[in-house]
N, CA, C and O atoms as CSV, one atom per row, in Angstrom:
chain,resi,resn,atom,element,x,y,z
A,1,UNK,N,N,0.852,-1.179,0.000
A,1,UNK,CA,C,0.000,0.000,0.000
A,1,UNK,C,C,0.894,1.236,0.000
A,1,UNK,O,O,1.873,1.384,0.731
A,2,UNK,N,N,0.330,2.325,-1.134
A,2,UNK,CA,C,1.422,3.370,-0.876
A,2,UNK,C,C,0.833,3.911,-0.035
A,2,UNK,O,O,-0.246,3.559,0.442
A,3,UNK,N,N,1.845,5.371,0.411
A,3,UNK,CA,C,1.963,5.988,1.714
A,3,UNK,C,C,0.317,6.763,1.297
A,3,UNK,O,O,-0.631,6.675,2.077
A,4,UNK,N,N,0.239,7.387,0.158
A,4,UNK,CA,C,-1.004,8.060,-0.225
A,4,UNK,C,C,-2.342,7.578,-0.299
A,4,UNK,O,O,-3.389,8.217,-0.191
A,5,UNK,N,N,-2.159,6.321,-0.503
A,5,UNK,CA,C,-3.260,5.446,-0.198
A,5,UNK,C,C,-4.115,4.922,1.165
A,5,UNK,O,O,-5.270,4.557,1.383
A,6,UNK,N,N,-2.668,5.126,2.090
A,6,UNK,CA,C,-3.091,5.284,3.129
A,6,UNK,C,C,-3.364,6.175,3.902
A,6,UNK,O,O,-3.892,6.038,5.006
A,7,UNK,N,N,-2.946,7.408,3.261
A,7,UNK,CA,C,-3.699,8.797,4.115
A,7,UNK,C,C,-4.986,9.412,3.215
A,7,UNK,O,O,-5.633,10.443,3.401
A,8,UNK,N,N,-5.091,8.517,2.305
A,8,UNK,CA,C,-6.529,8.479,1.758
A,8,UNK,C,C,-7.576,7.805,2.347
A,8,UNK,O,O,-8.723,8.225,2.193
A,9,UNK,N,N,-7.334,6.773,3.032
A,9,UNK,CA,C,-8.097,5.424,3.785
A,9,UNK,C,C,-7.976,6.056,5.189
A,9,UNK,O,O,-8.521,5.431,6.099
A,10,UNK,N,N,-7.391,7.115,5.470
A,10,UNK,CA,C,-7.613,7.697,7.126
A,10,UNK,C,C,-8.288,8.932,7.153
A,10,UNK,O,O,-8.683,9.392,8.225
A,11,UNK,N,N,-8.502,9.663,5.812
A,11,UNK,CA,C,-9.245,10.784,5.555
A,11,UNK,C,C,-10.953,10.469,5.563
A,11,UNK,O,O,-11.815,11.195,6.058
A,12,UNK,N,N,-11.174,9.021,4.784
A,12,UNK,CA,C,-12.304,8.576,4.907
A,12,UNK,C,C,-12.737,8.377,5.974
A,12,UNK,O,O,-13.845,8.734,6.373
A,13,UNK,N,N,-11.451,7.441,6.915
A,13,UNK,CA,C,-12.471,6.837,8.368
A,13,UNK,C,C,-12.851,8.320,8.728
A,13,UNK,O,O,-14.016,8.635,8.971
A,14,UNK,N,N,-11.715,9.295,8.751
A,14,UNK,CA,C,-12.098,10.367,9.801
A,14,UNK,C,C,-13.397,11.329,9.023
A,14,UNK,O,O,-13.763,12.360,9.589
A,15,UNK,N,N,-13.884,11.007,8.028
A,15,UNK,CA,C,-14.999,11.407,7.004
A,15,UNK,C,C,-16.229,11.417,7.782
A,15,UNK,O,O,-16.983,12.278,8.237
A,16,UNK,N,N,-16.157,10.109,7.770
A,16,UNK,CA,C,-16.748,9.024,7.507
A,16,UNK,C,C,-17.486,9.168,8.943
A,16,UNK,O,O,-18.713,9.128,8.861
A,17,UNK,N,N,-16.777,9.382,10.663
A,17,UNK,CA,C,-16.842,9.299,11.960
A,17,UNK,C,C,-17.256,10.582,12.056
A,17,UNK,O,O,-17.272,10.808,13.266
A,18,UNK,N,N,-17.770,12.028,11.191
A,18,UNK,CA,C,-17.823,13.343,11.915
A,18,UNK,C,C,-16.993,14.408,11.405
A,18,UNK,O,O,-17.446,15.514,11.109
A,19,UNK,N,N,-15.654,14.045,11.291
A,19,UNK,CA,C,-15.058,14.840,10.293
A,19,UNK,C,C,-13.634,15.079,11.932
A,19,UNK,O,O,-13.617,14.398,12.958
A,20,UNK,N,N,-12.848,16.032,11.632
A,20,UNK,CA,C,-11.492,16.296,12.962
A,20,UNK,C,C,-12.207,17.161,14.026
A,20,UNK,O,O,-11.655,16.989,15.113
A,21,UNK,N,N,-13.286,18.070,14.099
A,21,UNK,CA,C,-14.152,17.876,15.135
A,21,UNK,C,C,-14.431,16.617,16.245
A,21,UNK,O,O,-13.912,16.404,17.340
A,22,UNK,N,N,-15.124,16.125,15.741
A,22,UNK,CA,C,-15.568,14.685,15.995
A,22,UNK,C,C,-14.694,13.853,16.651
A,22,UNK,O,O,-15.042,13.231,17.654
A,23,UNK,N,N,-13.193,13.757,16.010
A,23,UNK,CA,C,-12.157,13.261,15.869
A,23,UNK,C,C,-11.754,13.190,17.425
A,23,UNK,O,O,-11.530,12.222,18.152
A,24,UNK,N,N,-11.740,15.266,17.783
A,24,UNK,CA,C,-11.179,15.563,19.269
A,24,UNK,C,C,-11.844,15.177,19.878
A,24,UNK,O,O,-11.532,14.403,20.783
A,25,UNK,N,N,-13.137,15.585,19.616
A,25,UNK,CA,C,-14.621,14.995,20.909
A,25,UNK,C,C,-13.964,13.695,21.373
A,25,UNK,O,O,-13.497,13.442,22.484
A,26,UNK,N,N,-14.027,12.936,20.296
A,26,UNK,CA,C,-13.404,11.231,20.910
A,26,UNK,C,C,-12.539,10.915,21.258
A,26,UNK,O,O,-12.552,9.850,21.875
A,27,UNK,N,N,-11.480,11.507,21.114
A,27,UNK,CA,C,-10.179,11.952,21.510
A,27,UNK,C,C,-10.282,12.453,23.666
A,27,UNK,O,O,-9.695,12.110,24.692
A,28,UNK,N,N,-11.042,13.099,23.396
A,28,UNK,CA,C,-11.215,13.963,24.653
A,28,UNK,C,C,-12.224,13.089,25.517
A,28,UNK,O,O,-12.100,13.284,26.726
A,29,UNK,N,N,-12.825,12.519,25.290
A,29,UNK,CA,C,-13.927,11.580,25.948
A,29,UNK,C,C,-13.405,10.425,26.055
A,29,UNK,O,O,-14.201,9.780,26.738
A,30,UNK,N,N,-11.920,9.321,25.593
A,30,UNK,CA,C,-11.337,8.485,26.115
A,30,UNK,C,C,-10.354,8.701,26.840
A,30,UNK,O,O,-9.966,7.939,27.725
A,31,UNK,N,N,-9.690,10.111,26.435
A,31,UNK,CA,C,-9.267,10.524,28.023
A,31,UNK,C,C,-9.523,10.962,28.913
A,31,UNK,O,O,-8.553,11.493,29.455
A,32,UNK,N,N,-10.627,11.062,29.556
A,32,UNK,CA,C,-11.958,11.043,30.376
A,32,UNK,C,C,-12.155,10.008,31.088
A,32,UNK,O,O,-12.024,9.823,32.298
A,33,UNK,N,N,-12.478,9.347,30.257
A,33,UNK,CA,C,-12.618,7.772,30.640
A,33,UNK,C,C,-11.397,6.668,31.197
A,33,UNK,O,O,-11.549,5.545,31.679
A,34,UNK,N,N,-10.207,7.400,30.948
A,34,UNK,CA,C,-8.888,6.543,31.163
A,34,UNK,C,C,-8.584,7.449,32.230
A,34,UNK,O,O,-7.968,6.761,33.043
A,35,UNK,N,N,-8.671,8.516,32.633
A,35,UNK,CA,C,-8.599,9.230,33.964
A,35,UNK,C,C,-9.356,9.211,35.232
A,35,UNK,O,O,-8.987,9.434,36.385
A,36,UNK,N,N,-10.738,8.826,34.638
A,36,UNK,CA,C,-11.781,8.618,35.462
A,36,UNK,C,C,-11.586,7.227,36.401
A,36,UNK,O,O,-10.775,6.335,36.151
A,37,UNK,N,N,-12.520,7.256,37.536
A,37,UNK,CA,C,-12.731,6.090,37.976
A,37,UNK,C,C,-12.985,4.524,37.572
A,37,UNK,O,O,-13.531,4.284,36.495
A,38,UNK,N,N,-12.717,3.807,38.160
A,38,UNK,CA,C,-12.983,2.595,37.747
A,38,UNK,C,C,-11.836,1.311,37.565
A,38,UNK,O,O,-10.685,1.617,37.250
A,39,UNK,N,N,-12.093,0.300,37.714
A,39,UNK,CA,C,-11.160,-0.443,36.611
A,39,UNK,C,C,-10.628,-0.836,35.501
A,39,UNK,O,O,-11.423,-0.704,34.571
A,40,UNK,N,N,-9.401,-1.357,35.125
A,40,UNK,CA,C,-8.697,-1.426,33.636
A,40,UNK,C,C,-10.223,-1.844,32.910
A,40,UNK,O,O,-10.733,-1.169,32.016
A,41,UNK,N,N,-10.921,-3.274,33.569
A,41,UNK,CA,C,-12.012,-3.991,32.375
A,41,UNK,C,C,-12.925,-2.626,32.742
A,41,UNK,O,O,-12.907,-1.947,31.716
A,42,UNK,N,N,-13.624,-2.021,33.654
A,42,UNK,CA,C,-14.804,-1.171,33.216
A,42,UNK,C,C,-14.867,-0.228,32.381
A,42,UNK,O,O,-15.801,0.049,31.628
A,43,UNK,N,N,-12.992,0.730,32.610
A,43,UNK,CA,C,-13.065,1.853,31.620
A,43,UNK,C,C,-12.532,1.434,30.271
A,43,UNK,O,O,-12.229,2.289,29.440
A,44,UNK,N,N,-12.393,-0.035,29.999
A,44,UNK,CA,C,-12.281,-0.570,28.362
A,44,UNK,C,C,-13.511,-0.821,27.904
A,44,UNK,O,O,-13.703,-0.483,26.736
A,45,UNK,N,N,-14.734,-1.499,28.695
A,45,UNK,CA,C,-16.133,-1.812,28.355
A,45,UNK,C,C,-16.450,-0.100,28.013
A,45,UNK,O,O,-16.606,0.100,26.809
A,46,UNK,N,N,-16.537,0.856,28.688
A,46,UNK,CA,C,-16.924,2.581,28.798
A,46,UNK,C,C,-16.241,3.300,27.270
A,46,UNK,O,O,-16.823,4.124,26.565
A,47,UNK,N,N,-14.717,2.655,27.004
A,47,UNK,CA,C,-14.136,3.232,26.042
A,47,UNK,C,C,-14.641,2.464,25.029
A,47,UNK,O,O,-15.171,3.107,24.123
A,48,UNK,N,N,-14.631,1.357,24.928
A,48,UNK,CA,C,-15.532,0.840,23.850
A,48,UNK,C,C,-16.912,1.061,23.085
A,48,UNK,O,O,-17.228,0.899,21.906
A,49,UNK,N,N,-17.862,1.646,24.606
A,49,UNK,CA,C,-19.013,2.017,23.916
A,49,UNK,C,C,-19.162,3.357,23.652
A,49,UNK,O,O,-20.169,3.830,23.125
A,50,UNK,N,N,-18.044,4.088,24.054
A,50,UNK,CA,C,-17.778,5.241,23.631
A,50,UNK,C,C,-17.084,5.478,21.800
A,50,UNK,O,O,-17.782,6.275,21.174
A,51,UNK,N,N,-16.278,5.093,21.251
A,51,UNK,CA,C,-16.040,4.344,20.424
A,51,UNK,C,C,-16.980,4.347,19.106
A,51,UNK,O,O,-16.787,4.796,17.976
A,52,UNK,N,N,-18.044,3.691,19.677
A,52,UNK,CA,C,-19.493,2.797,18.252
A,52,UNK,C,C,-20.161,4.674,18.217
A,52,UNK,O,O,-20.759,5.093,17.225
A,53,UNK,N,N,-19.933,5.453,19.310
A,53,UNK,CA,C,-20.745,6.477,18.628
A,53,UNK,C,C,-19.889,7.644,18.465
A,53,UNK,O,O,-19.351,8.033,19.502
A,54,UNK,N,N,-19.618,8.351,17.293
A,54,UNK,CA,C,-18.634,9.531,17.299
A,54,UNK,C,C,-19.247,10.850,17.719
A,54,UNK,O,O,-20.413,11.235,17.633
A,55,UNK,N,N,-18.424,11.303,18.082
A,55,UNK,CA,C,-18.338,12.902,18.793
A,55,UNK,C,C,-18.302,12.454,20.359
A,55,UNK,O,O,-17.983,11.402,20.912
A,56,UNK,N,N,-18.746,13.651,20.807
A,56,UNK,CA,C,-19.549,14.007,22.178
A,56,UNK,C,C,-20.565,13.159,22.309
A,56,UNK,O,O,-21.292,12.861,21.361
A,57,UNK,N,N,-20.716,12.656,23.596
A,57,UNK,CA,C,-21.624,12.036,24.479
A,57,UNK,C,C,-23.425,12.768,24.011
A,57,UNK,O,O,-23.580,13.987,23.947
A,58,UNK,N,N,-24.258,12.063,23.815
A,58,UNK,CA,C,-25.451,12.837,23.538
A,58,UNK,C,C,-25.454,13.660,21.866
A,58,UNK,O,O,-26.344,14.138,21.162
A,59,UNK,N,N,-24.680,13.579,21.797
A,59,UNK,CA,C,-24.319,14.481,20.215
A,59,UNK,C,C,-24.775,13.620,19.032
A,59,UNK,O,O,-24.388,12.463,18.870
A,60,UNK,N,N,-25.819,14.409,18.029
A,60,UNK,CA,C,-26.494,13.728,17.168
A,60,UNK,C,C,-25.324,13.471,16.029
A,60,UNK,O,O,-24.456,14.343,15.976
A,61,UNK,N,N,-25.231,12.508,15.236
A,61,UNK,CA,C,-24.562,12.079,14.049
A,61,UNK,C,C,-25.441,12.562,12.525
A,61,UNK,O,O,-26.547,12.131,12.200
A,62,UNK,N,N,-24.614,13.544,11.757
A,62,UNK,CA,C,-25.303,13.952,10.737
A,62,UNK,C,C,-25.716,13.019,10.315
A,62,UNK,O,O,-25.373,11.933,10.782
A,63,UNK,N,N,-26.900,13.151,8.932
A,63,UNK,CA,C,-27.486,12.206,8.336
A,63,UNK,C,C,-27.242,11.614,7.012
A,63,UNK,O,O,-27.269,12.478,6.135
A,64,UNK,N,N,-27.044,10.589,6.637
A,64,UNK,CA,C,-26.376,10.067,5.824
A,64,UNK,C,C,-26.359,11.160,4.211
A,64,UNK,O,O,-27.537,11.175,3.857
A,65,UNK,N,N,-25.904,11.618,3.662
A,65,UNK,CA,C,-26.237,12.133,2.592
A,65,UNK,C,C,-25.591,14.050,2.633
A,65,UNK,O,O,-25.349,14.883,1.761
A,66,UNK,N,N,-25.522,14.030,4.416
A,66,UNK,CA,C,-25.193,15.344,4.799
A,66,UNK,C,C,-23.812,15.769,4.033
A,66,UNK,O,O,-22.956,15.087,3.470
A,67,UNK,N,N,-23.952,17.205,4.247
A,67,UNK,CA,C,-22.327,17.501,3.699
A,67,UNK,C,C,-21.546,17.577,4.509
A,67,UNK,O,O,-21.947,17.977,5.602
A,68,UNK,N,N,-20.113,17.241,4.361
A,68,UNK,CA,C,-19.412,16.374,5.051
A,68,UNK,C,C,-19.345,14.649,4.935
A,68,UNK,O,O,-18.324,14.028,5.227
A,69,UNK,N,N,-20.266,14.171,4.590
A,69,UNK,CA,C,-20.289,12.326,4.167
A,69,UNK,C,C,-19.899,12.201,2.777
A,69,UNK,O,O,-20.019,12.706,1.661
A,70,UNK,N,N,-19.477,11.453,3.301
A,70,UNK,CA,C,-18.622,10.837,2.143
A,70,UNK,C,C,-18.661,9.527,1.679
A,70,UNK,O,O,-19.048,8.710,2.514
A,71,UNK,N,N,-18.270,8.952,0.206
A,71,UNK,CA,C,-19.243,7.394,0.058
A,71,UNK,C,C,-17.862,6.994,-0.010
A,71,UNK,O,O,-17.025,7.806,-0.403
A,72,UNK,N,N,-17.537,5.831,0.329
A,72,UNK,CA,C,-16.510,4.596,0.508
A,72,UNK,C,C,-16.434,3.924,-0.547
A,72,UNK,O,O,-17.283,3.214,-1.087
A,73,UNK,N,N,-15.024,4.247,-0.935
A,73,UNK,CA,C,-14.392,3.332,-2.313
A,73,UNK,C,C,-13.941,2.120,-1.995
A,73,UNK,O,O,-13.190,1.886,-1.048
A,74,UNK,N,N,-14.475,1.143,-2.934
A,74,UNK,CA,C,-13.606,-0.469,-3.049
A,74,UNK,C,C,-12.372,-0.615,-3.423
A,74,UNK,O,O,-11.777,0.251,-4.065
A,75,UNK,N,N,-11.813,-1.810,-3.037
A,75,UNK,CA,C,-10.606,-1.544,-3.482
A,75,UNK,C,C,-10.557,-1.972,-4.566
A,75,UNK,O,O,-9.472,-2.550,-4.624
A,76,UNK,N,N,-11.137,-2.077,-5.649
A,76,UNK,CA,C,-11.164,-1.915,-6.948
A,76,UNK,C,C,-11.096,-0.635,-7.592
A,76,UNK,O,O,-10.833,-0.522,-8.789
A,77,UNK,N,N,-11.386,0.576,-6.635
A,77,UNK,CA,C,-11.119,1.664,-7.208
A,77,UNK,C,C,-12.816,2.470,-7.341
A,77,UNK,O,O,-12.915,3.697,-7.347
A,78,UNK,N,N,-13.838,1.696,-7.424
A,78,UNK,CA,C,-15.255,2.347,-7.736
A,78,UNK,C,C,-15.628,2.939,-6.667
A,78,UNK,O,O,-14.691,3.456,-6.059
A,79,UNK,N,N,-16.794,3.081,-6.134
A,79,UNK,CA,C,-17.214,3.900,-4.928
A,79,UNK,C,C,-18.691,3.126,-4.825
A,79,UNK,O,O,-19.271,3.072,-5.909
A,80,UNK,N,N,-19.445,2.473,-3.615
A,80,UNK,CA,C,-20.185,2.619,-3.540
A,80,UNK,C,C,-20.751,3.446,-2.035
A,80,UNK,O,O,-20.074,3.907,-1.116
A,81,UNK,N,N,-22.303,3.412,-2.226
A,81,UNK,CA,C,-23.068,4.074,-0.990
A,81,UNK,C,C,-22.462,4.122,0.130
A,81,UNK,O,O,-21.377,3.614,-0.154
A,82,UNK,N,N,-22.413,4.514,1.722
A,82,UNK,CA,C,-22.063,4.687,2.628
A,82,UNK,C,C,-23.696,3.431,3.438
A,82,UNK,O,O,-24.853,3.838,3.337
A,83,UNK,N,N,-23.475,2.467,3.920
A,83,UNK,CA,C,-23.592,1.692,4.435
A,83,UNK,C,C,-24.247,2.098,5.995
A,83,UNK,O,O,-23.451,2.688,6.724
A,84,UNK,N,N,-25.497,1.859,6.514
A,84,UNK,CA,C,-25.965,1.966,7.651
A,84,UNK,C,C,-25.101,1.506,8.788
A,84,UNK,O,O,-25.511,1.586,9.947
């Protein structure tokens, strides 16, 4: 994989999750969670389900089609839809 290919495939995830907004929110909310109380397994179960939803806690996820989304290329090179 070239180097460009792969900062193409990290532009998407981060697309894809909210955009570098989003990025910090989650950023900032697992170190929250790794500072906070608890144990190693509770604040990995906490960071995990923190994780499945991007941004901020309570924070709605634009809607598929919004600007800012972006559709996911195969690695064949085509593009299809962005996937529920």
């Amino acid at each position: 994989m070239r180097f460009g290919d792969l900062m193409n495939k990290a532009k998407q995830v981060v697309d894809r999750r909210g955009g570098t907004e989003a990025l910090k929110k989650d950023a900032e909310e697992l170190k929250d969670i790794a500072r906070g109380p608890g144990s190693t397994q509770e604040k990995a179960k906490r960071a995990a389900d923190a994780i499945k939803e991007p941004g901020a806690p309570g924070e709605r996820r634009a809607e598929p089609g919004a600007p800012g989304e972006r559709r996911a290329e195969s690695r064949e090179g085509g593009s299809e839809a962005n996937r529920p």
